[in-house]
C-alpha positions in Angstrom: 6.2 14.3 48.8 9.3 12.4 50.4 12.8 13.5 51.2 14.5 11.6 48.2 12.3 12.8 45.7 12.6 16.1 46.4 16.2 15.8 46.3 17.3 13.6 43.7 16.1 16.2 40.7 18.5 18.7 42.8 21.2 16.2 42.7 20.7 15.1 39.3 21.0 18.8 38.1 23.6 19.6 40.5 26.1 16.8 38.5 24.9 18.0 35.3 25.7 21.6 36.1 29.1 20.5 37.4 29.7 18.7 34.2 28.6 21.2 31.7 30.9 23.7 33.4 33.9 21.6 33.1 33.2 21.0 29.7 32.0 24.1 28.6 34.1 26.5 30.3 37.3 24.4 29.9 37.0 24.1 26.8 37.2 27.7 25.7 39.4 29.4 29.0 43.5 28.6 28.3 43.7 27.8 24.8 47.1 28.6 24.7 48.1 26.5 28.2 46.3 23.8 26.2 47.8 24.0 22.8 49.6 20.7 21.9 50.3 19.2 18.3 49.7 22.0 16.4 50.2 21.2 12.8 52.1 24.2 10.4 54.1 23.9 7.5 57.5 24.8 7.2 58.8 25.4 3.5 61.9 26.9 2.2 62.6 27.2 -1.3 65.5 29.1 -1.0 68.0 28.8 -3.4 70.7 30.5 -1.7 73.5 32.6 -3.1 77.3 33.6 -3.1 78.3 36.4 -1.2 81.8 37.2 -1.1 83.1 34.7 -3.0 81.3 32.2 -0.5 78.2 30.2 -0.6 75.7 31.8 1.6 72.1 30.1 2.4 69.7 32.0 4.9 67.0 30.9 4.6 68.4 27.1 5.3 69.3 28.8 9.0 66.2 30.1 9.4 64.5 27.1 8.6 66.6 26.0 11.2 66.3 28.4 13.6 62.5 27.7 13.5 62.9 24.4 14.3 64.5 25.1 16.8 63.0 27.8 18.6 59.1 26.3 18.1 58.0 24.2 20.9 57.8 21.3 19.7 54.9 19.8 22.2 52.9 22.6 20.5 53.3 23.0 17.6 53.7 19.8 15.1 56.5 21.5 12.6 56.4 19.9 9.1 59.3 20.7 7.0 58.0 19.5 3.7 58.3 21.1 -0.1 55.8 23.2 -1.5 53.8 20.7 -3.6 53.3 18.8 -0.2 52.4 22.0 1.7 50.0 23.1 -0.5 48.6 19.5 -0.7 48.0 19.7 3.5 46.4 22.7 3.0 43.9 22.0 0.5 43.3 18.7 2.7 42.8 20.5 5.9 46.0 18.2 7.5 47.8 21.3 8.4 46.8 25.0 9.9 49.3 27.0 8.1 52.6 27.4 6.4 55.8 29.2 6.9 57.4 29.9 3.5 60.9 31.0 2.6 61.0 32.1 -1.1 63.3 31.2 -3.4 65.2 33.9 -4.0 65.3 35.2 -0.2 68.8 34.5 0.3 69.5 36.8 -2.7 67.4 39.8 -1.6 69.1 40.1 1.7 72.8 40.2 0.1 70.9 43.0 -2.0 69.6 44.9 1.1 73.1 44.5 2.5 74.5 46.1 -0.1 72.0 48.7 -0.4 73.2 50.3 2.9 76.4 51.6 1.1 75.4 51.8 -2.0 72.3 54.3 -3.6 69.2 52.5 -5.1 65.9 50.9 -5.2 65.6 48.2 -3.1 63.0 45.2 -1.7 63.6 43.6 1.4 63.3 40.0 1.8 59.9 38.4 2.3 58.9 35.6 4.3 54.8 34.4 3.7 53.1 33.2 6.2 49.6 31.2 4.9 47.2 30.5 7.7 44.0 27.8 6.7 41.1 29.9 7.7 38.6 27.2 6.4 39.8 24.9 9.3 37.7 26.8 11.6 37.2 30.7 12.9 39.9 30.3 15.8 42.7 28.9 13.8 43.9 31.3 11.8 44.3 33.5 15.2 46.4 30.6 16.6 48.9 29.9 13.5 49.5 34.4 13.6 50.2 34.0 17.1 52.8 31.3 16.6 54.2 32.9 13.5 54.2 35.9 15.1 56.5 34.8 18.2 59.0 32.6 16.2 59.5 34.9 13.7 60.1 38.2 15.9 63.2 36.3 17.1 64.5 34.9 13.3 64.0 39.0 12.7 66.9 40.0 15.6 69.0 37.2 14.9 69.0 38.2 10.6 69.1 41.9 11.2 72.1 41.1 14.0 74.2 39.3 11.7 73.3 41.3 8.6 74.2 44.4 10.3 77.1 42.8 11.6 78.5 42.1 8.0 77.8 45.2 6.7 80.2 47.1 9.2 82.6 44.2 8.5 82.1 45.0 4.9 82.5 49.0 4.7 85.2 48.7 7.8 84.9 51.5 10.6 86.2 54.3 8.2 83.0 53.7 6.1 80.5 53.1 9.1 79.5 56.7 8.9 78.4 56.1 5.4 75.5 53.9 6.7 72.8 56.5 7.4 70.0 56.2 9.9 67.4 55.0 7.4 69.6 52.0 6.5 70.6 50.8 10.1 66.8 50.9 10.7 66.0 48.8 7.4 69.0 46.0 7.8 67.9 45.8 11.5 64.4 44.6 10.6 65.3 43.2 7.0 62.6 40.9 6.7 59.1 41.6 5.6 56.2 39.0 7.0 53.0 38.7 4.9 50.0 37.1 6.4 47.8 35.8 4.1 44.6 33.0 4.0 45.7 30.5 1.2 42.0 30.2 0.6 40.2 33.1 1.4 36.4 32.4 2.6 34.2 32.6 0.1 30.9 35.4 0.8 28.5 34.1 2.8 30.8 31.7 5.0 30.2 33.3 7.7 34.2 33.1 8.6 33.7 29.2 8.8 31.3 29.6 11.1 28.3 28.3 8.9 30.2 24.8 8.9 29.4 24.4 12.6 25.9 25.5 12.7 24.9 23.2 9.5 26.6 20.5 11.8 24.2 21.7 15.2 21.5 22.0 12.8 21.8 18.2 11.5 22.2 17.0 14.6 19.4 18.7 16.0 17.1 17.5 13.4 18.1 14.1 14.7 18.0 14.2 18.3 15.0 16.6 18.9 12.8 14.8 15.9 13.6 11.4 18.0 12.1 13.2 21.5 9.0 14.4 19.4 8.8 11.1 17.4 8.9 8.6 20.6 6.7 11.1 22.4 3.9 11.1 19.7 4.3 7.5 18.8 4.4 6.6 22.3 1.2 8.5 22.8 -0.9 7.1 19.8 -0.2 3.6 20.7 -1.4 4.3 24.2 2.2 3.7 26.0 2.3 7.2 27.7 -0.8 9.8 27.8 -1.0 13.4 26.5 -1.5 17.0 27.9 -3.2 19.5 25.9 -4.0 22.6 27.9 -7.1 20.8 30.2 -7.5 18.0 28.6 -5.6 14.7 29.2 -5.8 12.0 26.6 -4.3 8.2 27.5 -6.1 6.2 24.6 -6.2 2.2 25.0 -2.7 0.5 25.1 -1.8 -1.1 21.8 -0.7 -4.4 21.7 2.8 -3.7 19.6 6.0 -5.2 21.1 8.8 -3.1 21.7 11.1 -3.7 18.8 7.8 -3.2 16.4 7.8 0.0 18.5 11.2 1.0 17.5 10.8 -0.1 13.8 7.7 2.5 13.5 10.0 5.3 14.8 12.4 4.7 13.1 10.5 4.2 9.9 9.3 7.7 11.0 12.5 9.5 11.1 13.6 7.9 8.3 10.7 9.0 6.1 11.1 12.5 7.7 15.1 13.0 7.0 15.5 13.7 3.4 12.6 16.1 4.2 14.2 18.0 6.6 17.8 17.7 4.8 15.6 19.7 2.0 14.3 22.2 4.0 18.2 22.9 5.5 19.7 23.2 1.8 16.9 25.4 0.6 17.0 27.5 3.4 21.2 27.4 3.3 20.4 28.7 -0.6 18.1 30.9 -0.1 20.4 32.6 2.6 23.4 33.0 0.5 25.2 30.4 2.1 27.9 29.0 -0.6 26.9 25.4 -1.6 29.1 23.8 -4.5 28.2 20.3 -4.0 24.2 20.8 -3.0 23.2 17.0 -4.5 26.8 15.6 -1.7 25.1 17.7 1.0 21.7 16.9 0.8 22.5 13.3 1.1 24.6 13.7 3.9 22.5 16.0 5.4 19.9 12.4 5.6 22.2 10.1 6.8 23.6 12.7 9.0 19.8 13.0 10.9 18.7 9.2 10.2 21.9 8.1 12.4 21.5 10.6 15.0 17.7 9.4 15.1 17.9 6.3 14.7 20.9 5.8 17.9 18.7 8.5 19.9 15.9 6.0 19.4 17.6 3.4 20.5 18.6 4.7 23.7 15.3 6.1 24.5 14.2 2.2 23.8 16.9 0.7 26.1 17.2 2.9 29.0 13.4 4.8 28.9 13.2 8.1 30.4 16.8 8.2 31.6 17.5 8.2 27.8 16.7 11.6 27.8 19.7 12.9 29.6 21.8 10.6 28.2 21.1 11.8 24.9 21.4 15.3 26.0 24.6 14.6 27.4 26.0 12.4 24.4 25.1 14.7 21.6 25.2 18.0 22.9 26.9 18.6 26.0 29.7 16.4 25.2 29.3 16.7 21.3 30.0 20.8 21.1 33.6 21.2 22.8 35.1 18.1 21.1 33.3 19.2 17.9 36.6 21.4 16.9 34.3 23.6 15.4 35.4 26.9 16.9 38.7 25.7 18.9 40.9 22.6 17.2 41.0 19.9 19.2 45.0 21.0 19.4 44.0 23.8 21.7 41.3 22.1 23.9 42.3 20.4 27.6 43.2 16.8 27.2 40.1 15.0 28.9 38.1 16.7 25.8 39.7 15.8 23.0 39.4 11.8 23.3 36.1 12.7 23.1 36.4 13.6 19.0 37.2 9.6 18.4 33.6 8.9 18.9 31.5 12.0 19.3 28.6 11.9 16.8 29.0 15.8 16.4 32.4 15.8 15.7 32.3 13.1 13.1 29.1 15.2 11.4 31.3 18.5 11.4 34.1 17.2 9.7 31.8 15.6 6.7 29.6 19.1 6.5 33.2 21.4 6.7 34.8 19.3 3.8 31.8 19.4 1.7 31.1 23.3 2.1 34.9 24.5 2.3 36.6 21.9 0.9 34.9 21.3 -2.6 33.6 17.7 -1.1 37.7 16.7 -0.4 37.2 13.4 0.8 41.0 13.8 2.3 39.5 16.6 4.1 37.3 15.2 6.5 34.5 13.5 4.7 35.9 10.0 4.2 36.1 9.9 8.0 32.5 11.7 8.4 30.8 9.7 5.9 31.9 6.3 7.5 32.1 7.0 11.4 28.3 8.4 10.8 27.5 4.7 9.1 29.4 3.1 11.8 27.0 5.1 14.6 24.1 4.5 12.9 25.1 0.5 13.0 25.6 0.9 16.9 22.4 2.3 17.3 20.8 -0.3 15.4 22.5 -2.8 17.1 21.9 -1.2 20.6 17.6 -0.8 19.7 17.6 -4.4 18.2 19.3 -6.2 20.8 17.6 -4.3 23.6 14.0 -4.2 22.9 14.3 -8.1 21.5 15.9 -9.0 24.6 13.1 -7.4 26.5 10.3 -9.0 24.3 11.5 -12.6 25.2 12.3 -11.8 28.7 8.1 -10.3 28.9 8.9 -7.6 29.7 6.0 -5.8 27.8 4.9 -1.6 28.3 2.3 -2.9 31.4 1.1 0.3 33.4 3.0 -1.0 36.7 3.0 1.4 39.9 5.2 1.2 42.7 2.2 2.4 45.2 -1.5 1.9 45.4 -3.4 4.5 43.4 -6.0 6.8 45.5 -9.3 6.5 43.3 -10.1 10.5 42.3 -12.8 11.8 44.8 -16.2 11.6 43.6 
């Protein structure tokens, strides 16, 4: 055995180790350093009021206190109404929302008041609605945010609130104010964090999204290793290992592209099988399915692109097809699939990545049609037609290779590089 072939598998694995760390571990260790574009909803609906014979309007300056204070190259702040908020939501185009109520303006002067004079009393309530159907990690991110820009609105309001109450009841009435209600006007506002669509039973917190989408995908790219291996084999192209025995049976006279047509007729044939076996086992599970007839049939063209551009590759570039396959839909597919961390919290050389990643693309189809009702807004318009456009490279990428290496003769000879010994008698 020479040198370089002892150490070119070493090097080969060395770069793929190298390159599955940076992806893998970078795209999970500083979400917050790499945060960026965030998308949240700002809404305020308050009315406002008249206090002291003067129009008042908090929640306006909060609104704009928020703008203010939230970085702005992390978080993409939306001030938009409520119709339009809820519309993002339901669409998955936004994270969260902050919302002011309409009558928050009005409930402060009334806690104000309440710190002279006896009486029941709410304080003022600002919501804030995270998207938890976006993914498992999201709805951490958007509390996080909310939780940092509002702690400051809450000095500033209590500040100025208890401010005009001393102005109100002068300094001869400040020892009026007890204890209780310097603590309540110095932390007037009450935040509520709530999902606006809770997960339904069996969602597995969004989870089950992302492994329908690794599940599709395997289908695809595993069923193309096992179909080219087997097809490969019975036409007599590559032999076979059982245990002891080896089998090479005579080589077939097929050209290449007839080669690829048979496996792909294969994995075609075998798709809406396999899409079956995923929606009856999803069923049987538990797992909530509203649209089952929308998944199944994405569920096939989901696995027929992946096997059809897996095939492909293995076609054009032979056994080095394997890694790049394993490196196109899986090591580079999972951190840009934005199934656990958005893509707004991932470091910048991964997120390109999500333009063209097949995994990404099948995610986004698979999360609108089990969390999203089938919204085509949601994700599944852009699915649906960047899985068709993938299948089309593929088929361009098998047909134009394996035709160009028909006319060129280059047909599956057995070819060696060095004389083979003849097996002692």
């Amino acid at each position: 055995m020479t040198v370089r072939k002892f150490t070119a598998p070493v090097a080969l694995l060395t770069v793929f180790a190298a390159l599955l760390a940076t992806m893998y571990l970078g795209y999970a260790s500083n979400t917050e350093k790499n945060l960026h574009d965030f998308p949240v909803a700002l809404v305020d609906q308050d009315l406002g009021d008249t206090i002291d014979g003067k129009p008042a309007n908090f929640g306006a300056q909060i609104a704009e206190a928020l703008a203010a204070g939230i970085p702005a190259d992390k978080v993409d702040l939306r001030v938009v109404g409520i119709a339009s908020a809820r519309a993002q939501l339901e669409n998955g185009e936004v994270y969260g929302a902050i919302v002011i109520p309409s009558d928050f303006t009005k409930r402060l002067a009334i806690l104000g008041a309440a710190a002279v004079v006896p009486g029941d009393v709410e304080r003022p309530v600002i919501t804030v609605l995270n998207n938890p159907r976006m993914g498992p990690y999201t709805a951490g991110i958007m509390t996080r945010i909310a939780d940092r820009a509002l702690a400051q609105v809450q000095q500033t309001v209590g500040a100025n609130l208890t401010d005009r109450v001393r102005t109100t009841v002068g300094p001869e009435g400040a020892a009026e104010i007890s204890g209780a209600a310097r603590l309540a006007i110095a932390d007037p506002v009450r935040i509520i964090e709530t999902p606006f669509r809770p997960m339904p039973d069996g969602a597995g917190q969004g989870l089950v999204a992302f492994f329908y989408t690794l599940i599709l995908l395997l289908a695809g790219f595993t069923g193309a290793m096992i179909i080219h291996t087997l097809i490969d084999s019975d036409l007599g192209f590559t032999p076979t290992e059982y245990g002891p025995l080896f089998v090479h049976p005579p080589r077939a006279g097929v050209s290449r592209l007839r080669t690829l047509f048979i496996k792909w007729g294969v994995i075609g044939a075998a798709a809406p099988v396999l899409s079956a076996v995923f929606l009856g086992a999803a069923k049987l599970l538990g797992v909530p399915v509203t649209s089952p007839l929308l998944l199944w049939l994405y569920g096939t063209l989901a696995i027929v692109a992946v096997g059809f551009t897996a095939l492909a590759v293995l076609a054009t570039f032979g056994t080095a097809g394997l890694m790049i396959n394993l490196v196109l839909f899986v090591v580079l597919g999972l951190p840009s699939s934005a199934a656990t961390v958005p893509l707004e919290a991932v470091p910048g050389y991964i997120e390109p990545l999500a333009r063209f990643e097949p995994m990404h693309q099948i995610y986004l189809a698979v999360r609108a049609i089990l969390l999203f009702d089938g919204n085509a807004e949601a994700g599944l318009s852009q699915g649906f037609w960047m899985t068709l456009v993938g299948s089309a490279v593929g088929v361009a990428l098998g047909i134009g290779a394996t035709s160009a290496y028909d006319r060129r003769g280059l047909h599956r000879d057995v070819r060696t590089s060095e004389p083979v010994p003849a097996p002692a008698s």
